[in-house]
N, C-alpha and C positions, 0 to 999 in steps of 0.2 A: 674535319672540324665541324662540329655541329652548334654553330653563331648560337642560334635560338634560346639550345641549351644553357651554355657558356653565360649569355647572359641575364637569362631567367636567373641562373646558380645564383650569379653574382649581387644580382639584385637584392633576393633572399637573402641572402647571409649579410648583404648590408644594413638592411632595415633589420635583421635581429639582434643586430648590436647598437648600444648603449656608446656614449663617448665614455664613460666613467669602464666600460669595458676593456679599452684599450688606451687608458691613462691619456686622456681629454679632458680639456674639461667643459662642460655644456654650456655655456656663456651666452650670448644671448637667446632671447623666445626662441625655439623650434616649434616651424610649423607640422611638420610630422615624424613621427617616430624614426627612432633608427640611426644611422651615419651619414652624411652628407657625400657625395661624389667626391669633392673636393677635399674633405678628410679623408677617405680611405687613399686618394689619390697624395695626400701626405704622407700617409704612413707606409706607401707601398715606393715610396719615390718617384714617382710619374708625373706626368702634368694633367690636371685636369681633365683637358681633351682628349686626350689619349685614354685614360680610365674609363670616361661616355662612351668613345666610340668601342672599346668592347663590350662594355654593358649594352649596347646599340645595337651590336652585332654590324658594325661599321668599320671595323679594323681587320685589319692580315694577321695570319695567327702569332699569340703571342710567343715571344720563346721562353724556353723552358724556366729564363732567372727571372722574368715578367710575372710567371706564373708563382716560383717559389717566393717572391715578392709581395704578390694579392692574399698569398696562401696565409704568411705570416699577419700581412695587416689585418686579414677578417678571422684570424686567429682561427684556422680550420683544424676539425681532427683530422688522423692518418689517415682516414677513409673518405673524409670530405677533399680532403688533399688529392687523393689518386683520381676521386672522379673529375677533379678541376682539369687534370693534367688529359684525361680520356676526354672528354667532350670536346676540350681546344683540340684535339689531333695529336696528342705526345702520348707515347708509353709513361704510365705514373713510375716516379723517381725511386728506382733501388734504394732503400734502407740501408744497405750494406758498403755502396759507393755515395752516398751524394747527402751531403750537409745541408739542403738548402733547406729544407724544412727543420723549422723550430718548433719545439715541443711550445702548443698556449702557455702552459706554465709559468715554462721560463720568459716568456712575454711578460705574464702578468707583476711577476716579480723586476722586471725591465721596467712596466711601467711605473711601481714606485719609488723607483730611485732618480727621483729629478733635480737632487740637490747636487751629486756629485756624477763624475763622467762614469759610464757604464755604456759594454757594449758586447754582444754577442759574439763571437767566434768560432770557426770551424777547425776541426785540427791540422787542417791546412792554414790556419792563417790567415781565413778569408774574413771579415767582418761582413756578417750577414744583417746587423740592423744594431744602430746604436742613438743617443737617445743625446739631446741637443749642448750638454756640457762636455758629452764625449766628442762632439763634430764640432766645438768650438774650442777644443785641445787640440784635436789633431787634424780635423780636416774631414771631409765626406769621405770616409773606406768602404763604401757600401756602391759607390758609384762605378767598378772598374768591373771587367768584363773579361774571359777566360780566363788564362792562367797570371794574366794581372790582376785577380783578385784576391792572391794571394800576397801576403806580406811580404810570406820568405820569397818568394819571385820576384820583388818589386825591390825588396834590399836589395837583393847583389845583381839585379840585370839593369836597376835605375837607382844606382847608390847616387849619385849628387843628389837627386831630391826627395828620396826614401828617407837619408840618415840624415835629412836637415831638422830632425826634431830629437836627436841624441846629440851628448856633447863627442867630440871627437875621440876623447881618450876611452870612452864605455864602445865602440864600435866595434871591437876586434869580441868582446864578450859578448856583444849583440849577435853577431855574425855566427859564432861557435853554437850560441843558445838558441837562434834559425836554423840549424844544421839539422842538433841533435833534436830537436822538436820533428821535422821531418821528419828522421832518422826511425821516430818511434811512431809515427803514425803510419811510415811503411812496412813496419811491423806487424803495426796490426790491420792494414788495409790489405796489403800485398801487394808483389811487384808487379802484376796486370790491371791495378788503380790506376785514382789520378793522384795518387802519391807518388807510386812512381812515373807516372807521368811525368810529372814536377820535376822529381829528383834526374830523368833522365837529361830532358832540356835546360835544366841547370848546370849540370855538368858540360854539357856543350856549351852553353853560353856564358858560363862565369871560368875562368879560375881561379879565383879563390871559393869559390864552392867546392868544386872539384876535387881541391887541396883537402878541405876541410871534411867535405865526406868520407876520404878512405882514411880516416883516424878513429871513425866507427862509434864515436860518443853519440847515446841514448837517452834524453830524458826531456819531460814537456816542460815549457818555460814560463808557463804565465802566471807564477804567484812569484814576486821578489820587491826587490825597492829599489829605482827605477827617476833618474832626472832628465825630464822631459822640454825641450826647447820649446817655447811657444812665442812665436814670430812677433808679439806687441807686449808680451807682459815677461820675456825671458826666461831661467830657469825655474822648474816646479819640480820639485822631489816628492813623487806620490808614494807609496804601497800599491802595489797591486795585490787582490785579492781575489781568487777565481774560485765560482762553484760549476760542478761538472753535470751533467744530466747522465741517467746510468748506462748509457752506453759508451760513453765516454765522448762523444762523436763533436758537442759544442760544450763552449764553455762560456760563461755571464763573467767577463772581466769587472772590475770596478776597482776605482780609483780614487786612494784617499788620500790627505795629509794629516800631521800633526795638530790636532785642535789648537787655533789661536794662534797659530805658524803663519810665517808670512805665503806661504803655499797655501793653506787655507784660504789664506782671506783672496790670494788668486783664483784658488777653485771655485770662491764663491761669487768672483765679477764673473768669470766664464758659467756657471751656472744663471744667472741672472739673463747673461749675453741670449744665450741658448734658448731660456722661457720666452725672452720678448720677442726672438726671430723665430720659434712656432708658432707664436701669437699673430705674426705680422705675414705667414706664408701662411696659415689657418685662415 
């Protein structure tokens, strides 16, 4: 791990972005150019301190979702990306196995959509970064760590408080539409993945996975219509609508209602909710 580097990179790539680059907004005088420690350490999920001390070259090396994390907030290309992962001490992240990098792109498209919830995903399930109406729907999914990062692993290995944001009766179509979601990303990953990773430690730890995998249904789940529990404001019947990047690899969920519907007028206290607690953690 070569600190020096690591946080020279880091530094750089701070100060050449803009808040208006990563859907900020610039709100009071700035004394100098660039992003603040404390906003990239927003956007990357960390605290503060922790963000300094590797920009400091003060910290133990970070791991590798710390890293896919920095990557995403400072909105890095493929190749800014690989040398983040070499100077920390990590081989840069296979293209072929590993979701954690997001195309800026679909960031930047992430950052216009503040009015409804909207959240990045991997074809495992994992939410890689989602933007403050979507964490005030559902919760922080961005916060969990190995194969609790994924969804379909958090349904069926921790159904009491995975499926507390479905009504009871939609749980058995959840469950099938986690399956066959897998199903197809081991497809196209292969069984020496972390699909089938997934798909193996599933089978051992659930049965009703188990069950449900040798029935052999294939297809990805995330565009439907969808009634979602939320713990102070109760049911919301959204749309889901997903665009894919072309590898197929994430996907940019978002989540709409009926104009004028009382779901609406939900989605827009929890939009509201979301702006003033990045205002109040910014």
């Amino acid at each position: 791990m070569d600190r020096d580097a690591l946080g020279a990179f880091l530094s750089r790539r701070r100060a050449a972005l803009q808040p208006s680059d990563v859907g900020l907004t610039t709100g009071r005088r700035r004394r100098a150019a660039g992003l603040r420690r404390e906003e990239v350490a927003l956007l990357a999920g960390m605290s503060t301190d922790y963000f300094t001390r590797i920009e400091q070259g003060r910290s133990a090396r970070p791991s590798a979702q710390i890293l896919g994390s920095l990557a995403r907030a400072l909105r890095l290309t493929p190749d800014e990306c690989d040398y983040l992962f070499r100077v920390a001490g990590l081989n840069a992240p296979d293209r072929h196995d590993s979701d954690d990098y997001v195309p800026p792109a679909l960031l930047r498209v992430l950052d216009r959509l503040s009015d409804t919830p909207a959240l990045v995903i991997s074809v495992l399930g994992e939410t890689l970064v989602q933007n403050g109406p979507a964490t005030e729907l559902l919760g922080d999914r961005s916060r969990f760590i190995g194969l609790e990062r994924s969804e379909i692993y958090r349904w069926f290995v921790h159904p009491a408080s995975e499926r507390l944001r479905y009504p009871a009766h939609d749980h058995e179509r959840q469950s099938r539409a986690q399956v066959a979601s897998l199903r197809a990303a081991l497809g196209a990953m292969g069984a020496g993945s972390r699909a089938g990773e997934l798909a193996d430690e599933l089978r051992r730890r659930s049965e009703e996975f188990a069950a449900l995998w040798e029935e052999h249904e294939v297809h990805q789940r995330f565009a439907d219509h969808k009634t979602l529990i939320h713990p102070e404001l109760g049911e919301i019947d959204v749309d889901c609508q997903s665009l894919f990047t072309e590898d197929q690899h994430h996907a940019l969920l978002v989540l709409t209602a009926e104009p004028r519907s009382e779901a609406a007028h939900k989605l827009e206290l929890l939009a509201a909710r979301g702006t003033c607690r990045s205002a109040v953690d910014g």
